[in-house]
N, C-alpha and C positions, 0 to 999 in steps of 0.2 A: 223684916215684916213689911216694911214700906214697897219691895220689889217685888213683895208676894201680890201685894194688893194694886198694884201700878200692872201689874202683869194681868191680874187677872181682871182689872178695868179693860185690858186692851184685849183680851180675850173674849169678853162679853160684848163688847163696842163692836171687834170685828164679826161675831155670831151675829149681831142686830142687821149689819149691814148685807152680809153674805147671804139670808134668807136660808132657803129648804136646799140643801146641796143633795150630793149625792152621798152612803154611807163610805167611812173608809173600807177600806177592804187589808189591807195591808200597810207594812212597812219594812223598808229593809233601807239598812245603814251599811255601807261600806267605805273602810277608812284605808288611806295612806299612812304609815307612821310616818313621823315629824324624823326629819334630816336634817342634819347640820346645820341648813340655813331656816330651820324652824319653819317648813312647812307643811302643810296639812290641807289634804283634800279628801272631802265628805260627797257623797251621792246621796242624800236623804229622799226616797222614793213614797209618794200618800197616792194610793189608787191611781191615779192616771197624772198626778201630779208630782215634778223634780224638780227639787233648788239645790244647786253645787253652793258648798262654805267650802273656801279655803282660807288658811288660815297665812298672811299675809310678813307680819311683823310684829313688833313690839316696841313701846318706846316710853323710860324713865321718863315720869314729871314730878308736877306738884299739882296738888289740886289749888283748887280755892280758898281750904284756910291753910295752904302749906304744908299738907301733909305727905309724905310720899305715896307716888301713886303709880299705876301702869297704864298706859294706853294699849289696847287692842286693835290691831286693824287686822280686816279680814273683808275679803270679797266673795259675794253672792252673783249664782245666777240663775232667774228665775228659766225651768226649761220646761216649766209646764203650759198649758193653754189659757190659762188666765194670770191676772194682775195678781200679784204677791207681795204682802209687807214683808220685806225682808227682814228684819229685828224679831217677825215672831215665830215665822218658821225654820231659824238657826239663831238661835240665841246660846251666844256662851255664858256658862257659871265658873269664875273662877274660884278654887280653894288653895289657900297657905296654911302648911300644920295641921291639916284634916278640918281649918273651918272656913265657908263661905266668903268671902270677901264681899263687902258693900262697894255697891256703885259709888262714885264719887262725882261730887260737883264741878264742874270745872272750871278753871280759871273763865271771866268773862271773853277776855281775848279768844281762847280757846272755841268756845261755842261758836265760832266764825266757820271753823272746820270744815269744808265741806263734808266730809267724811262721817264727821258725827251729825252735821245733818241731814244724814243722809237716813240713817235711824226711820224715821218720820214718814221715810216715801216706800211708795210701791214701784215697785218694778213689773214691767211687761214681762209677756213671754220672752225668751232669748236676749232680754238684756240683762248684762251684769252692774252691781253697785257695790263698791268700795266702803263698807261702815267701821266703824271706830267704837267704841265706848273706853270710860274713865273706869279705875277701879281705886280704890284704897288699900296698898301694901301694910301689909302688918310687919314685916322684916326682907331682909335679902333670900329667902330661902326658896327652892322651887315652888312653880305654881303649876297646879292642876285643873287643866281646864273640861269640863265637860260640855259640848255641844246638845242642845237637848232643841225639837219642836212642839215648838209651843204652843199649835194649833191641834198635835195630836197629842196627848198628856199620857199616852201607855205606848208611843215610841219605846226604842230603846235610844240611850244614852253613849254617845262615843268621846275619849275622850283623848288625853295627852298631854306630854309635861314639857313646862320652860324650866329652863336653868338661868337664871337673870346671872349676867354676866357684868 
């Protein structure tokens, strides 16, 4: 509930800022499946606008009160004509056991990351940013990830599975 509302804060905030755009006209999703070394590349097309997500790594932690948790990293590039938050137009969801996973806190150390602050920034046209986010594991079991933008809410959804090893 808290990422529903966290999300769509940053949805309204970036509406406020962006003014009168132009309408979408389209979207079109085309995926890589994930290989061996667990990667993934997305073309996420908004009318005259492209951000590449590829999907980078993974890596066992703890969160903040110790809970097990996964780090995602993944790298964005913005290849459209204007500045892009990258966090909202590929934003991943993960699920374990067919349910949602909650973001998680992260250790304070952790927050240093460039990578997860990188969350926070816009990127240029033609430049890429490397982001991260924490999640809360609920067990060992695959996790499913779906790619969704969060600037266009009737995209379609691509997705992909890890095998935590």
């Amino acid at each position: 509930m808290k990422k529903r509302i966290l999300c769509a804060t940053l949805v309204a905030t970036s509406l406020i800022f962006a003014g009168c755009g132009p309408q979408t006209e389209s979207t079109e999703v085309t995926t890589t499946p994930a290989t061996s070394t667990e990667t993934v590349a997305e073309t996420i097309t908004e009318a005259k606008e492209e951000v590449s997500y590829e999907f980078l790594r993974y890596e066992l932690a703890t969160d903040f009160e110790g809970n097990p948790s996964i780090w995602i990293y993944s790298r964005v590039t913005n290849t459209s004509s204007e500045s892009t938050l990258a966090s909202l137009v590929a934003f991943p969801t993960l699920f374990q056991n067919g349910v949602e996973l909650e973001i998680a806190s992260p250790k304070f150390a952790d927050t240093e990351k460039e990578e997860f602050q990188n969350l926070s920034k816009n990127i240029q046209p033609g430049a890429s940013i490397e982001i991260t986010q924490l999640y809360r594991l609920q067990d060992n079991s695959a996790i499913t990830v779906e790619v969704s933008n969060l600037i266009d809410w009737f995209a379609e959804k691509e997705s992909f599975t890890i095998e935590l090893k």
